[in-house]
N, C-alpha and C positions, 0 to 999 in steps of 0.2 A: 417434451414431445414424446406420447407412445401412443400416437398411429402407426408405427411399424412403418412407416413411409420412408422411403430415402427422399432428403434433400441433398442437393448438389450445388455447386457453384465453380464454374469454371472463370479462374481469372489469376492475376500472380498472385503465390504465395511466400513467403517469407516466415518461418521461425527456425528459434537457437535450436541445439543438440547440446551445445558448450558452452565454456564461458571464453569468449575473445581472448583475454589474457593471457590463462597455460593452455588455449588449442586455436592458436591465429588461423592452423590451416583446415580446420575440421570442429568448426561452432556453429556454423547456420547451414540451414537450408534454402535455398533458391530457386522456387520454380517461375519460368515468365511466359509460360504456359501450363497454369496449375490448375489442379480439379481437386476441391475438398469435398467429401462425402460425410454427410449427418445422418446418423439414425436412432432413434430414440434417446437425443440428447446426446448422445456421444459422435469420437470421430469415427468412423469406419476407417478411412483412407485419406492423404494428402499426396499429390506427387506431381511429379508431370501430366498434362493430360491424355497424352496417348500412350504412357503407361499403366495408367489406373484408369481410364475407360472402362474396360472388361468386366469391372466392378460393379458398375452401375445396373440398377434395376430396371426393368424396361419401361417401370412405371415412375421411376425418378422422376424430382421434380426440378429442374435441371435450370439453372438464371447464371446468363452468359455477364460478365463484368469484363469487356476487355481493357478498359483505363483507370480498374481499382487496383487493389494491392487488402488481400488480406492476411491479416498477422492475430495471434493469441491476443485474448483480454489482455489488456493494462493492470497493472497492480499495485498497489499504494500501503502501504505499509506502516505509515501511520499520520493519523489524521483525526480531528476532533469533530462529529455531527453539530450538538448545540453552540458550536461558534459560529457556524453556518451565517449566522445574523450578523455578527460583528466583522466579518471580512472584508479587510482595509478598514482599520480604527485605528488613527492615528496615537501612537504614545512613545516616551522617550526612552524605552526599553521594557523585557521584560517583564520583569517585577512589577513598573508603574503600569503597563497593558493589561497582566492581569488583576489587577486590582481596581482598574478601573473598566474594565470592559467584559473581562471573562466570569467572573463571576457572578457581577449581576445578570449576565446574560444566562448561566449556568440556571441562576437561582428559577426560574421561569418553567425549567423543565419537571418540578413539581408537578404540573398541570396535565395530564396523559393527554388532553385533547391535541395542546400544542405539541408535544414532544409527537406524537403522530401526525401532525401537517407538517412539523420540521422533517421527517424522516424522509415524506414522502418528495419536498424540497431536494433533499441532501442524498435520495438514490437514482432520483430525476441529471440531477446535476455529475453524479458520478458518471452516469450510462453517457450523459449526453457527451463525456468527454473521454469515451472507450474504456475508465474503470470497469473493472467487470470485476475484482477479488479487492478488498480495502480492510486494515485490523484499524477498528476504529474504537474512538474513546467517546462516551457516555457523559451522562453529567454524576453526580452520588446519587441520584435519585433510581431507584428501582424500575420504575416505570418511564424512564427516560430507554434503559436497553429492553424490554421488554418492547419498545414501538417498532424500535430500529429493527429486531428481529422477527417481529408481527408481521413489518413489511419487506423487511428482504426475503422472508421465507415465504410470502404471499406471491411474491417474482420469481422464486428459485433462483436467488441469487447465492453464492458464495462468499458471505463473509463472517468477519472475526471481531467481536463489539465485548464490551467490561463495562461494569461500572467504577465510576472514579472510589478511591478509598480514600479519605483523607478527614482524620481527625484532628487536624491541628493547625494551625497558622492561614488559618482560612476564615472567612463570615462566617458567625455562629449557623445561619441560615442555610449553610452547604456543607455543615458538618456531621459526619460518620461518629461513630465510635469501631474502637476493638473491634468489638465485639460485635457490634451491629454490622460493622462492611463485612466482614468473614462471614455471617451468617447468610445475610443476603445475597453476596457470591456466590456463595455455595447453593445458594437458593436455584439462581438464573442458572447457575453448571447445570446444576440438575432440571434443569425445566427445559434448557436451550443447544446445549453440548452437545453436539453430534447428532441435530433433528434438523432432517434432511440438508441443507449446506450449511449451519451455521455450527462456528465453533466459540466458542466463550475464551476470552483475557482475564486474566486476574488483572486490575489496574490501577495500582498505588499510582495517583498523580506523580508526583516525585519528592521526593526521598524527606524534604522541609516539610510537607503536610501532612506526614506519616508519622507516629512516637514510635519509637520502636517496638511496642508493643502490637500496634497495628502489623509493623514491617515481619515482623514475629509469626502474627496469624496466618498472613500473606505467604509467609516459607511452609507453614505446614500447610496449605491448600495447594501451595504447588508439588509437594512430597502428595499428600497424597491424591491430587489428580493429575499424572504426569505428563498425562497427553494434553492437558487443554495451554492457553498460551500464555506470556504475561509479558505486560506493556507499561511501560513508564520512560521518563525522561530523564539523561544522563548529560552533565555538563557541557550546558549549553548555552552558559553566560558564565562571565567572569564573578559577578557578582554572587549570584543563585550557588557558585563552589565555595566561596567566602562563608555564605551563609551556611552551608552544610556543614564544611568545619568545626562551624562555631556548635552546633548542633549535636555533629558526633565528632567528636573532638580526639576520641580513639581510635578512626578508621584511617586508615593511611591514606586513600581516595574516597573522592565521590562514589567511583564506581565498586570500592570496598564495602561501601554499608550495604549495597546490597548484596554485594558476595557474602557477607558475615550474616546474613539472613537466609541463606541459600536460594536466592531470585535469580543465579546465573545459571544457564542451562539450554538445553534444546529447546526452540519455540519460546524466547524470551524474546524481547524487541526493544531497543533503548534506542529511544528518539535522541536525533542529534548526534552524542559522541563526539564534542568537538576538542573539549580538551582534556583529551585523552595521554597518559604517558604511557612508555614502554611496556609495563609491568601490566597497567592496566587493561593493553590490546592483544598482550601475551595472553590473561586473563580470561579476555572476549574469547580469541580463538581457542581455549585449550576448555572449554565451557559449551561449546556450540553456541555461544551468543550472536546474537543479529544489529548492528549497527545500520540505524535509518538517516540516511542522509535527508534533511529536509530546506536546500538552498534556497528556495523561496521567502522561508521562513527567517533563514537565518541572516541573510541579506537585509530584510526588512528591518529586523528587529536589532540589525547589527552584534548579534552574537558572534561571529568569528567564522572561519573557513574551515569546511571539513579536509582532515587530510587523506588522499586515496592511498598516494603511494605508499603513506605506512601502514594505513589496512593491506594493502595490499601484501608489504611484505612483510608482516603479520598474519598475516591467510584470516584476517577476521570478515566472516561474511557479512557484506555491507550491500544495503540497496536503496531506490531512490523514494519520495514520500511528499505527499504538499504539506501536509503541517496545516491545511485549512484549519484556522481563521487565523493563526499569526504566519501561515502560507500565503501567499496571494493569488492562487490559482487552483482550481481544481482540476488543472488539466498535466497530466503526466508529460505532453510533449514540454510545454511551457515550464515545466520544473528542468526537464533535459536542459533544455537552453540555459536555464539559471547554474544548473550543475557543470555544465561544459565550463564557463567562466570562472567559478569560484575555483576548478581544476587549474583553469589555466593561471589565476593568480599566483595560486599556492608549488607553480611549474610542476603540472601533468598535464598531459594529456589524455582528456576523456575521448575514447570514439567515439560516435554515432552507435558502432559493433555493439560497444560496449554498454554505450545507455540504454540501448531495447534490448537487450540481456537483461541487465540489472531490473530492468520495468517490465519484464515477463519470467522469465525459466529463471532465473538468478531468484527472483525473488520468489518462486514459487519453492524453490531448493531450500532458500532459508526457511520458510516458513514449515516443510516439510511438508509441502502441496504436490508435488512435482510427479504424484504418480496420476494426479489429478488434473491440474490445469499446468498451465503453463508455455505448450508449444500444443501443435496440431498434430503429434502422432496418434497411431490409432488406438483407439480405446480411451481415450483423456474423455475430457468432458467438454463441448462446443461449447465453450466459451474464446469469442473471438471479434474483430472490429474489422469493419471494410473501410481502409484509408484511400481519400478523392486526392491524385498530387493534383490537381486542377480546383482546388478545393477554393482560392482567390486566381486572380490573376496574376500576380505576383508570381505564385508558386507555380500554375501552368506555364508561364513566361520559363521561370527557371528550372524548372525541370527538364528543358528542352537539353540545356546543356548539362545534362548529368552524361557520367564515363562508368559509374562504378556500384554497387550498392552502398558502400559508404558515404558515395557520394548524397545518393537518393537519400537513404536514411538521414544522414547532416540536416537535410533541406527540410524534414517533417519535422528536425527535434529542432529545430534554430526559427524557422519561419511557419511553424503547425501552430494550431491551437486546435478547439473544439470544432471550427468549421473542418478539419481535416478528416474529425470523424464522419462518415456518411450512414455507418449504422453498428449496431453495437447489439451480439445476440451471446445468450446466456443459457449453458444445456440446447444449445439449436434451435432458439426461440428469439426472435428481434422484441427485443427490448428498450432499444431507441432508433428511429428512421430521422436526418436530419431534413427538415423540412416536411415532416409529418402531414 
């Protein structure tokens, strides 16, 4: 947006300051008479509304919501585009899913025509379900992230996409070399890295498709581009750790071969994280690494249960993710609900608090976003969602009896899905209206 115009919108607001955990009394903010001000894609102002009135231009363009509730974009932190298509494919675990579904589907994205009507699927489908920020994974092919940033930078969206790297234990048809993923990487860094919202992954699939060689190149792209991000997947089958063993049979962990490559670090993201030991989340934390919890995913595929409480008392920075296509949802509320669960098995308790933390300002801190997106203070960047609680009838019914904000939020992360969102805008621009 640079018309120099103010838009405004009066109606509640809600976002974090903290994270629930170490500041139960001073994390969110709460207005149930809020006025957010946009100008030129940014915030100007969030508060109450008769404290930030004053603010207002006389020429503002001002749209009264008294039954929404707006909050910061959604954020997803790791997720596959080219699965888009196999979402819900039935298989008896990992290893046989991807072998049977992922790859050939992968193999497709050769084709730039398709890999640009997939994208355009794949950021339709994020908006439509309040995404607004997603580090997403590619297929090997060049022209696979080259669509995805064609068209998220066509939208002025904010996100974070790689091409997969993987030479080895894979279809000959979807294999890299060395030499060729490093190149090409460094290709897309430089073509895509820091023009205008998008930022680039280094993205060794995980750790069996990689020879060390590859894992090698990978360490010195991230030495020497420090700022951009890297994303792969860390023990997240029983199986898939069996096989790495066998593979690097010198690391002491899964999550050591890539420490011994130097893949740990700020702006790293390891999908999964489930089984994880001691040494290893000592590790995460004393690295700035990012653990993505992906419950949807994990549930389906019967991978196993993320543990919070030992991130937690670990201090290792962990946030939430669909994992679309071995995810079942593209929608972030719908992951919350799966997440609340897998908590409660493993005996924690996840808040509400704490899942729209982790699915905004949490995640935006990991990602080292948080001077950017994340919450609606001023000067961020308008990226943000207008939540309907009357969204079904269901949810209108039960919202009558909320007492709390916990309580509110509960009801969007347990019983929301995409009808919740009502519209979804990026830099101060609606980029999805439900029911268009």
């Amino acid at each position: 947006m640079s018309d120099n115009k103010q838009y405004a919108w009066r109606t509640q607001l809600i976002y974090f300051i903290n994270d629930p955990v170490t500041h139960p009394h001073d994390c969110v903010r709460h207005h149930t008479d809020g006025l957010l001000i946009v100008q030129n894609g940014q915030i100007v102002a969030a508060g109450d509304y008769h404290q930030t009135q004053h603010l207002l231009h006389h020429d503002a363009l001002l749209q009264l919501l008294p039954n929404n509730i707006i909050m910061p974009g959604l954020i997803d932190t790791h997720i596959h585009y080219p699965q888009t298509d196999i979402i819900a494919s039935p298989a008896e675990g990992l290893l046989p899913w991807l072998e049977t579904y992922t790859f050939p589907a992968e193999s497709r994205f050769s084709d730039p025509e398709l890999a640009a009507e997939v994208s355009k699927v794949f950021l339709d489908e994020l908006l439509r379900n309040g995404t607004t920020t997603a580090s997403v994974y590619g297929s090997v092919h060049v022209s696979s992230v080259d669509a995805l940033f064609n068209e998220s930078h066509a939208r002025n969206l904010r996100m974070i996409a790689g091409k997969v790297m993987m030479d080895r234990n894979c279809p000959e048809y979807l294999q890299d070399t060395a030499e060729s993923g490093a190149r090409d990487s460094e290709a897309l860094i430089q073509r895509w890295h820091g023009k205008g919202r998008q930022s680039y992954a280094l993205t060794p699939r995980f750790a069996p498709t990689s020879t060390p060689e590859q894992l090698g190149a990978c360490g010195e792209l991230a030495k020497h581009y420090p700022d951009v991000y890297l994303q792969t997947h860390v023990a997240e089958n029983k199986d898939e750790i069996a096989w790495v063993s066998e593979l690097f049979p010198n690391n002491r962990s899964y999550l050591d071969v890539y420490d011994s490559y130097g893949l740990l670090r700020p702006r790293s993201i390891y999908g999964h994280s489930i089984w994880l030991d001691e040494t290893d989340r000592l590790r995460m934390h004393d690295t700035g690494s990012v653990a993505a919890h992906c419950p949807t995913s994990n549930l389906f595929l019967a991978s196993g249960l993320f543990d919070f409480q030992s991130m937690q008392d670990n201090q290792v920075m962990h946030t939430l993710a669909t994992d679309v296509g071995g995810g079942t949802s593209f929608s972030m509320l719908r992951t919350m609900n799966e997440a609340h669960k897998v908590a409660r098995l493993k005996g924690y308790h996840l808040s509400a608090l704490s899942m729209f933390y982790l699915a905004t300002l949490g995640a935006a801190r990991a990602l080292e976003l948080d001077t950017q997106i994340g919450n609606l203070e001023s000067g961020k960047e308008a990226d943000f969602i207008i939540l309907d609680p009357a969204c079904t009838p269901l949810m209108e019914r039960r919202m009558q009896g909320v007492n709390s904000l916990e309580e509110l939020l509960f009801l969007f992360a347990i019983l929301g899905d995409d009808r919740a969102i009502k519209a979804t805008y990026s830099a101060g621009v609606c980029v999805h209206q439900r029911n268009a």
